[in-house]
C-alpha positions as CSV (number, residue, x, y, z in Angstrom):
1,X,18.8,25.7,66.5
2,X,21.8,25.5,64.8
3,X,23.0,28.1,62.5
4,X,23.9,27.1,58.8
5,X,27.9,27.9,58.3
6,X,28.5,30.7,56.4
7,X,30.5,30.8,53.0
8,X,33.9,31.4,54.7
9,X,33.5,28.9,57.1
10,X,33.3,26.7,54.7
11,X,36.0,24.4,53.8
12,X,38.4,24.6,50.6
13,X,37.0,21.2,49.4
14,X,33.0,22.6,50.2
15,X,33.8,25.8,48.6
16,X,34.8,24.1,45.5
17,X,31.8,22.0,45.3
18,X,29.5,24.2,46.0
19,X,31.3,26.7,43.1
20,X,31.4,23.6,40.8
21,X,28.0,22.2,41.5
22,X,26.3,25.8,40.9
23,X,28.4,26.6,38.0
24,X,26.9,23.3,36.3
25,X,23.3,23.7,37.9
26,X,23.1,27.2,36.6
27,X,24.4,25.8,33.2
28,X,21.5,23.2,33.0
29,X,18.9,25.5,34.2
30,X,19.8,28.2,31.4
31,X,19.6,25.4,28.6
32,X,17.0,24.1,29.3
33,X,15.0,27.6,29.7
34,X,16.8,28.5,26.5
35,X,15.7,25.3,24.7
36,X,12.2,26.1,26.4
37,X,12.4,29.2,24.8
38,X,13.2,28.5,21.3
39,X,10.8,25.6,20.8
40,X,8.3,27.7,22.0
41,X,8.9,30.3,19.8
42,X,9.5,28.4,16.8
43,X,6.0,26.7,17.3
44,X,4.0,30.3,17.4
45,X,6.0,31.2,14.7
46,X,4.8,27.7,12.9
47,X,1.1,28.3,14.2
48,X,1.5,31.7,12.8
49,X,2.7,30.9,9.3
50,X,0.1,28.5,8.7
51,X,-2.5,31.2,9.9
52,X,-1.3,33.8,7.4
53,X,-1.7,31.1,4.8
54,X,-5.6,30.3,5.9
55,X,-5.6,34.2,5.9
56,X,-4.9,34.3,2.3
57,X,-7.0,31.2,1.4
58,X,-9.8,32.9,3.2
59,X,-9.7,36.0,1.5
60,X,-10.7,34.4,-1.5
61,X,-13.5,33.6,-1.2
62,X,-16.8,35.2,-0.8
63,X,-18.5,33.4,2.5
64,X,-17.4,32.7,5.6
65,X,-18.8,29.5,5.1
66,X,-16.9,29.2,1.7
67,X,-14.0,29.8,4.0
68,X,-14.0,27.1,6.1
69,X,-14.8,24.8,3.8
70,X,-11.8,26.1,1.8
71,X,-9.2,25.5,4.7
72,X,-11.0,22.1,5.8
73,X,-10.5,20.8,2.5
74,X,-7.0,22.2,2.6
75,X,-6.1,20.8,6.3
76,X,-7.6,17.2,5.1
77,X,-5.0,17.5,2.2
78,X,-2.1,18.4,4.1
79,X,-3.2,15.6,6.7
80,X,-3.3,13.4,3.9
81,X,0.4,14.5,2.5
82,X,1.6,13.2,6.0
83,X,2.3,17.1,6.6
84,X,1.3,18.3,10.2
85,X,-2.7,19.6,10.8
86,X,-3.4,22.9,11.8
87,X,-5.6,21.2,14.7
88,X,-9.2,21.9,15.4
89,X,-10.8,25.3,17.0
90,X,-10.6,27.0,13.1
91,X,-13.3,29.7,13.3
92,X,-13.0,32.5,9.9
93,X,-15.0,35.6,9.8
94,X,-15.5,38.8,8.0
95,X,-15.3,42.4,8.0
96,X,-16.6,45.2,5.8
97,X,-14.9,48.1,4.8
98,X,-17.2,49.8,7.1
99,X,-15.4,47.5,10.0
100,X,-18.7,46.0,10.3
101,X,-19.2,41.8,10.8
102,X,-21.0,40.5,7.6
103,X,-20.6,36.7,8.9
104,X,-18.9,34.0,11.0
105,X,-18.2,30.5,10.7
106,X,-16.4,27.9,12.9
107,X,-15.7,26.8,16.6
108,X,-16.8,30.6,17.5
109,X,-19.6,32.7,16.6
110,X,-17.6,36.1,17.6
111,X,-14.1,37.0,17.1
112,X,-13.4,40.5,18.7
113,X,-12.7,43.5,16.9
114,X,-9.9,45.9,17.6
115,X,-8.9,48.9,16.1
116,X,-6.1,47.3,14.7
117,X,-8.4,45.0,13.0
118,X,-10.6,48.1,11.5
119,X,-7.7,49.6,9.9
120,X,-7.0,46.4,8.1
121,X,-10.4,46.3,7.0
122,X,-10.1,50.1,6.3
123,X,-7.1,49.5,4.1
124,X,-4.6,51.7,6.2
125,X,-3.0,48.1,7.5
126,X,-1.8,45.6,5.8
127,X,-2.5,42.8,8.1
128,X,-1.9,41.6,11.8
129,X,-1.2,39.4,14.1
130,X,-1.9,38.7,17.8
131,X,-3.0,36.4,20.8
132,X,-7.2,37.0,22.6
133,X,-9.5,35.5,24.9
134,X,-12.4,34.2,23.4
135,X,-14.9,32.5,25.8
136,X,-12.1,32.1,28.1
137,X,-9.5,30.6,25.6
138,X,-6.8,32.3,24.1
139,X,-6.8,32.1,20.3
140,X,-4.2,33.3,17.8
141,X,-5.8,35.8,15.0
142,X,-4.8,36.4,12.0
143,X,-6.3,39.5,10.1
144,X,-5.7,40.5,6.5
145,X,-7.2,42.2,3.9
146,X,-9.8,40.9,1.3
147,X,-9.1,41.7,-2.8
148,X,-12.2,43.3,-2.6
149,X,-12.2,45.5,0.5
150,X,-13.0,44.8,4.0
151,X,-11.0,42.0,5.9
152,X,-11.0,38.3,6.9
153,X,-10.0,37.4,10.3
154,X,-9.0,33.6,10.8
155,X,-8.9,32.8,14.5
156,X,-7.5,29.0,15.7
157,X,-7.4,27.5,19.7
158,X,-3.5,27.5,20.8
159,X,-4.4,24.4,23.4
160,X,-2.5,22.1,21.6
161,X,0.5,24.2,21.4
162,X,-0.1,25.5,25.0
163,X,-0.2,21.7,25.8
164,X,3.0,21.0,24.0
165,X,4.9,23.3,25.8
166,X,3.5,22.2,28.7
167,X,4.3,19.2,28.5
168,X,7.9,20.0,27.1
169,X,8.4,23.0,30.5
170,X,7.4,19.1,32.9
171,X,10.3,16.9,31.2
172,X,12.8,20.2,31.3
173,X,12.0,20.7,35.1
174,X,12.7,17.5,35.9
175,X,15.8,17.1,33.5
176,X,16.7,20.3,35.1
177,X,16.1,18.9,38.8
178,X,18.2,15.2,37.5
179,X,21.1,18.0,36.3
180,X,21.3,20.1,39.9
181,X,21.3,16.6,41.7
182,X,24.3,15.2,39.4
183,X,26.1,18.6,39.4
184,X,26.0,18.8,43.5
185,X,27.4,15.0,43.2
186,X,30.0,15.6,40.6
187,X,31.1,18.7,42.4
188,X,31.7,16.8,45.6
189,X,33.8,14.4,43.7
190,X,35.5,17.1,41.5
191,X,36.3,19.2,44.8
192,X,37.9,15.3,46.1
193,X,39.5,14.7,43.3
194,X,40.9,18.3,42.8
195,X,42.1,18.6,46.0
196,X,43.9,15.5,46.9
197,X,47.0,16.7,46.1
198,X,46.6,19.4,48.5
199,X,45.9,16.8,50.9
200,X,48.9,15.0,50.7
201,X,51.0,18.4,50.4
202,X,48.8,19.0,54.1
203,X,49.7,15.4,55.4
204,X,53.5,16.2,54.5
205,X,53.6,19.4,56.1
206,X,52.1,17.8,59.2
207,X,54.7,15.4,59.2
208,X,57.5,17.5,59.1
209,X,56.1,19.4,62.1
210,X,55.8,15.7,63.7
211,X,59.3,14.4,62.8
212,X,61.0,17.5,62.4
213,X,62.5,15.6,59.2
214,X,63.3,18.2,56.2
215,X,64.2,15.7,53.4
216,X,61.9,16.0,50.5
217,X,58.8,13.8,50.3
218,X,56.3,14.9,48.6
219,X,55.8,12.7,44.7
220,X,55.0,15.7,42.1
221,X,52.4,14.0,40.3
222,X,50.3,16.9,39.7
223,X,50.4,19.1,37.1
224,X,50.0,23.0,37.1
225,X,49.0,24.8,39.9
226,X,48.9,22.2,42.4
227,X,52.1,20.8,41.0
228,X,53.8,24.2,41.1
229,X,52.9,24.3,44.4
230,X,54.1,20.7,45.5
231,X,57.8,21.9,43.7
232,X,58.0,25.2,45.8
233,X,57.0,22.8,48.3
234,X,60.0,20.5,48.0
235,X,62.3,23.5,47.2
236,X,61.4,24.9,50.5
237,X,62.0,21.6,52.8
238,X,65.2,21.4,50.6
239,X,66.3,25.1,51.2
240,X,65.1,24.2,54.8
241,X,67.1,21.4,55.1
242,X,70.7,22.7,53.6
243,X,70.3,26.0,55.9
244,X,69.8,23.5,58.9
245,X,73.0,21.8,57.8
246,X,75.1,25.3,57.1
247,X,73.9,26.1,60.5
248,X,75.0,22.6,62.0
249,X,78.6,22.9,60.5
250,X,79.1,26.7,61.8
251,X,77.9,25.7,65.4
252,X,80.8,22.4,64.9
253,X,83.0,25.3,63.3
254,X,82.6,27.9,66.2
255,X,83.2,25.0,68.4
256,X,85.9,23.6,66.9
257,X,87.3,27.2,66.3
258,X,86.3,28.4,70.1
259,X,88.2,25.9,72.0
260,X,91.7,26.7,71.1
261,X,91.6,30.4,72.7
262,X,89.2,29.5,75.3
263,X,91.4,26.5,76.7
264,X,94.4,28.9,76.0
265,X,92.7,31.7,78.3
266,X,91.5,29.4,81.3
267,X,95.3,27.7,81.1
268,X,96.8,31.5,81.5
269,X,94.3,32.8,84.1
270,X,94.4,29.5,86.0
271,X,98.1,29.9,85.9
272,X,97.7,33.2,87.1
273,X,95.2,32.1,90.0
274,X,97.2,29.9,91.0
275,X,100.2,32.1,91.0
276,X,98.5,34.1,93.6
277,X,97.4,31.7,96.0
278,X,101.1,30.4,96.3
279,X,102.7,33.7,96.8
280,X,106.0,31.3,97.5
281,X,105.8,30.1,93.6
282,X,104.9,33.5,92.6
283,X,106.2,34.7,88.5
284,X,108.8,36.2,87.6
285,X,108.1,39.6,86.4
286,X,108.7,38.5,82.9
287,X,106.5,35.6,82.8
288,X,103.9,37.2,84.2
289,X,103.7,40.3,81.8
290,X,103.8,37.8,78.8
291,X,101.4,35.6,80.5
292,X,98.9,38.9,80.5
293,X,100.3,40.2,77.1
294,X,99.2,37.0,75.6
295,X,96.0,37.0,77.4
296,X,95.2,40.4,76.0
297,X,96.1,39.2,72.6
298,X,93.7,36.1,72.6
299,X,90.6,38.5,74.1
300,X,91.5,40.6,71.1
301,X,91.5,37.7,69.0
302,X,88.2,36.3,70.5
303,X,86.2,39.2,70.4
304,X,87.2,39.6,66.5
305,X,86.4,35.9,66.1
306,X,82.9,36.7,67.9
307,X,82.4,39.6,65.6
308,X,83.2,38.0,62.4
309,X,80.5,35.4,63.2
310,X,77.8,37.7,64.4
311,X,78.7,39.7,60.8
312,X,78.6,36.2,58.7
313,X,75.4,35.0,60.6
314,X,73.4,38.2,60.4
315,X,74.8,38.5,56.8
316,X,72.4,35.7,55.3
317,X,69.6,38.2,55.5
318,X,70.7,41.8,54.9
319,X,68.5,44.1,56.6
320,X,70.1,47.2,55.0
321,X,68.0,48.0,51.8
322,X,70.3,48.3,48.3
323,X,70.5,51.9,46.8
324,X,72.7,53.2,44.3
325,X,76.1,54.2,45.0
326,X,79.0,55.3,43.6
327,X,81.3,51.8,44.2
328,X,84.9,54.3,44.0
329,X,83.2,55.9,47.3
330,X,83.2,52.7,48.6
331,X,86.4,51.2,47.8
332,X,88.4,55.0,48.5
333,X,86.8,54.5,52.2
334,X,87.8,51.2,52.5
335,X,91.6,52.0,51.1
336,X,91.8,54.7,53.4
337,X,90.7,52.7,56.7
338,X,93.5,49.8,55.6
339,X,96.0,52.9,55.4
340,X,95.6,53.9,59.0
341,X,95.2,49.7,60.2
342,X,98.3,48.6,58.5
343,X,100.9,51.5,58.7
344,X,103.8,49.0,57.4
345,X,102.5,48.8,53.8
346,X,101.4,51.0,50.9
347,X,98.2,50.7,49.3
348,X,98.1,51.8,45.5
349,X,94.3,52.6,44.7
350,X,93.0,53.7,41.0
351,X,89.5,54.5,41.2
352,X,86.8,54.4,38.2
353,X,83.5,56.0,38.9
354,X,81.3,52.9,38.4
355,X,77.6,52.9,39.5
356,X,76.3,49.9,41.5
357,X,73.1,48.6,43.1
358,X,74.4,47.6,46.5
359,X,74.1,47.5,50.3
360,X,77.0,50.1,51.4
361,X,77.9,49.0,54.8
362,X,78.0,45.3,53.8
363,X,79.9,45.8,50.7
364,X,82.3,48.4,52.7
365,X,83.4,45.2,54.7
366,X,83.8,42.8,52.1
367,X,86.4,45.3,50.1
368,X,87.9,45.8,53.6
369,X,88.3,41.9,54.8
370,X,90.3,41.7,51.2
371,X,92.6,44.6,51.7
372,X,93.0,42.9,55.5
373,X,93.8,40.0,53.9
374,X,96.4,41.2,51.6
375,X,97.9,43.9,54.2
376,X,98.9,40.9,56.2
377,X,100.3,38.7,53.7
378,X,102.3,41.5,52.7
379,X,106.1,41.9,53.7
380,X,107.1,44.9,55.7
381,X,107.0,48.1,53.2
382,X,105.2,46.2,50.6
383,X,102.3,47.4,48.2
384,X,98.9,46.4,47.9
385,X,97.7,47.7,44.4
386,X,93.9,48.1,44.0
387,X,92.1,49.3,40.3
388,X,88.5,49.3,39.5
389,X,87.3,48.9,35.8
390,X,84.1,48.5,34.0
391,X,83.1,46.0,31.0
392,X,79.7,45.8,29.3
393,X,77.8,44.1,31.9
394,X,79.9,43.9,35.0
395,X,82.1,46.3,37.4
396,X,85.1,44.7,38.7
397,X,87.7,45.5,41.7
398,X,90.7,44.2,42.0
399,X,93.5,43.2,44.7
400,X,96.9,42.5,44.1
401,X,99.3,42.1,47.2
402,X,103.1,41.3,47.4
403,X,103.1,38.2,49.3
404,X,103.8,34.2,48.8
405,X,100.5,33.6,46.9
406,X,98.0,31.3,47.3
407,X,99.0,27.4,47.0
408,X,97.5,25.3,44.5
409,X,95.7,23.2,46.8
410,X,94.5,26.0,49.1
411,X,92.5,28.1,45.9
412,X,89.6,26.0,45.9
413,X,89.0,26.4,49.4
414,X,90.0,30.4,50.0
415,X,86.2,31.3,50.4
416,X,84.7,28.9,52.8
417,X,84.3,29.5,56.6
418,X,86.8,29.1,58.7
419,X,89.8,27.4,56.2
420,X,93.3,28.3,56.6
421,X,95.9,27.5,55.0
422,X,99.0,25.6,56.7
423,X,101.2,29.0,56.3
424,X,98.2,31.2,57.9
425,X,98.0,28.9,61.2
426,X,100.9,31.6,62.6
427,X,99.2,34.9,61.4
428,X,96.3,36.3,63.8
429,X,92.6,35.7,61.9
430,X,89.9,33.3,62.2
431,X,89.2,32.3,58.5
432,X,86.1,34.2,58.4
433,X,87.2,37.2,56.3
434,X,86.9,35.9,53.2
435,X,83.9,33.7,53.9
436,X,82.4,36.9,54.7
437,X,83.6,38.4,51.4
438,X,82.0,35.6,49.1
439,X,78.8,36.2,50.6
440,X,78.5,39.4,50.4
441,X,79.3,39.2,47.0
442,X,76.5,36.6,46.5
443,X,74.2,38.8,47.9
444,X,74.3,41.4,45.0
445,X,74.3,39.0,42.3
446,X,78.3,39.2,42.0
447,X,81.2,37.2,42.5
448,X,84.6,36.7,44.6
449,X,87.4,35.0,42.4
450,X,91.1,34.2,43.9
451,X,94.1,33.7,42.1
452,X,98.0,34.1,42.1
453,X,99.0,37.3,40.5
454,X,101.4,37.1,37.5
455,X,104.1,38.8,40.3
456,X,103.9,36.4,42.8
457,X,101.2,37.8,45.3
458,X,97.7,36.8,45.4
459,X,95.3,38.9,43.4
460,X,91.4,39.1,44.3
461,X,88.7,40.2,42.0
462,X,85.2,41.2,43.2
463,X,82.6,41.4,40.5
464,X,79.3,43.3,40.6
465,X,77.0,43.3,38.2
466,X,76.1,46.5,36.2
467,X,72.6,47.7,36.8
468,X,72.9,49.7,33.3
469,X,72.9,46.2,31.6
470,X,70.0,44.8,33.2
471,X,71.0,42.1,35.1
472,X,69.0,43.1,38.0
């Protein structure tokens, strides 16, 4: 036998159905009890009204008999004013005010006396009101006091009200029945209808697993959640798509940037191979300590080109949590490890205490990379000036070297991976170092800016934004 699924086995599109289709059956089902509810009520309290009224009429007179010919008369008049009957089953009868029956006339020839009925005919009550059996039938009674003592009890069948709201309870079942059937319909084709958006966001991401194609695709004709959802959608194939091309362009970089030093190093250590096996065309001594001085240099230069990419790849997402640090401590560390690298120059530092929300290590190397870079564009016993200062919502470093400047036409360019400029082809570097530097700088909400210093040098500012001011 096979096991109904269970609620979270259920599909998105059942689950919503189902939710829809009891949320609309349970709406249906309460109005109509409701209106169930009311109607009968406001026929009792009808039924009950026109009771008291035969009550009072009742009391007036001096029979039972007298009675009920009192309220016939009065139901054939109302009958006759096109007002609604009180119906048949109108039985009236008497107490003393010794609670004792003196007469009865009508459908019955006994109502039944309660206590509640002796005190009204006592005079401790004025009057009251309930539902009894008689011979099997339930009646309403009315009991209320007579002008002269005792009590008259008027007593009338409830069938035809009984029937009405029997009659009224079929129609609302099966209204009710005709609701749950067109709620379970219009939740299927809400739950459709809802969700086919999310159907063609589902087809779209199981095309892009097929085709392995990251453009964006998916119309946004959908509005609120489901259209929020198809733009982060789009916004992810698009950031998809742009890191798949950054990633193609460094892979054509590194091997575009690779194959000058690694066709330099197999040309020296083949030259060196084959130097050996022709011991007759061996080097000169010379040669051959060049030959292994340049090799050494372009390992050197390799492994910092390898490290430089590692640092710029892994740098896209910083594993190293930000904290709050004192940025002089940074840049005094970084000023003081270009002081021992570059022994030739002087480095002029002015530090400002400035509090920053940063990632130490990461921002360590990007102040380094731009002392680097102006230490080596510096002449022999030149200064490299550094100063820190602090506006209202930023913290700013800056780096001012002695050198030629940056061209006009290289500014633009300064920042992106692997550029150098014609006058840099000579100098040792792989064009990663500033590259590096703007994206750190990215990373903490900042900024890298290059520029030619009113002296003649190049001058660098790094911006950080000032967690006092809210920015982050």
């Amino acid at each position: 036998m096979r096991r109904p699924p269970r609620w979270r086995e259920l599909s998105l599109r059942g689950r919503l159905g189902v939710l829809v289709a009891a949320a609309v059956a349970i709406a249906v089902v309460g109005v109509s009890a409701i209106a169930w509810s009311i109607t009968k009520a406001d026929l009792y309290q009808q039924f009950d009204a026109r009771l008291e009224s035969y009550a009072q009429l009742a009391a007036k007179s001096s029979t039972p008999e007298e009675a009920l010919a009192t309220l016939s008369s009065a139901d054939q008049s109302q009958s006759e004013d096109g007002h609604e009957r009180a119906g048949g089953g109108l039985t009236v009868q008497f107490l003393s005010a010794a609670n004792v029956g003196t007469g009865t006339a009508g459908a019955k020839s006994l109502i039944p006396v309660t206590d509640l009925d002796r005190s009204v005919a006592a005079g401790t009550v004025d009057r009251v009101s309930d539902v009894r059996s008689i011979d099997g039938d339930r009646f309403r009674v009315w009991t209320a006091q007579r002008p002269g003592g005792g009590a008259v009890q008027v007593a009338q069948d409830a069938e035809e009200i009984e029937d009405t709201l029997e009659r009224l309870g079929f129609w609302l079942t099966i209204v009710s029945m005709a609701g749950v059937l067109g709620a379970t319909l219009a939740g299927h084709l809400i739950a459709r209808s809802a969700l086919r958006p999310v159907d063609d966001l589902t087809a779209a991401a199981e095309d892009v697993a097929r085709t392995q194609e990251l453009s964006p695709a998916i119309d946004i004709g959908a509005r609120g959640e489901i259209g929020r959802l198809a733009r982060a959608f789009n916004q992810m194939l698009s950031a998809l798509s742009n890191s798949r091309a950054e990633q193609r362009r460094l892979v054509e970089d590194v091997g575009h940037e690779l194959r000058t030093p690694l066709t330099s190093l197999r040309n020296n250590i083949e030259l060196l191979i084959h130097a050996e096996a022709h011991p007759e065309r061996s080097l000169p001594a010379v040669d051959r300590s060049k030959l292994l001085a340049d090799l050494d240099f372009q390992a050197v230069e390799l492994t910092a080109l390898i490290g430089e990419l590692v640092d710029l790849s892994g740098g896209e997402r910083p594993s190293e949590p930000e904290v709050r640090i004192d940025l002089a401590d940074v840049v005094r560390s970084a000023v003081d490890r270009t002081r021992s690298r570059w022994p030739r120059i002087q480095v002029i530092a002015e530090f400002t205490d400035a509090e920053v929300l940063a990632r130490e290590a990461g921002l360590e190397r990007a102040v380094l990379n731009v002392l680097d870079n102006a230490a080596k564009w510096s002449p022999k016993g030149g200064t490299v000036t550094v100063t820190m200062s602090r506006s209202a919502e930023k913290v700013r470093v800056r780096v001012e070297d002695e050198g030629p400047g940056i061209a006009d036409g290289d500014l633009p360019h300064v920042f992106e991976r692997f550029y150098r400029a014609d006058a840099a082809r000579a100098l040792p570097g792989s064009g990663l170092g500033l590259a590096i530097v703007d994206q750190v700088l990215t990373q903490h909400g900042g900024r890298a800016e290059a520029a030619n210093a009113p002296s003649g040098g190049a001058r660098f500012d790094l911006f950080l934004p000032d967690p006092r001011a809210g920015i982050r």
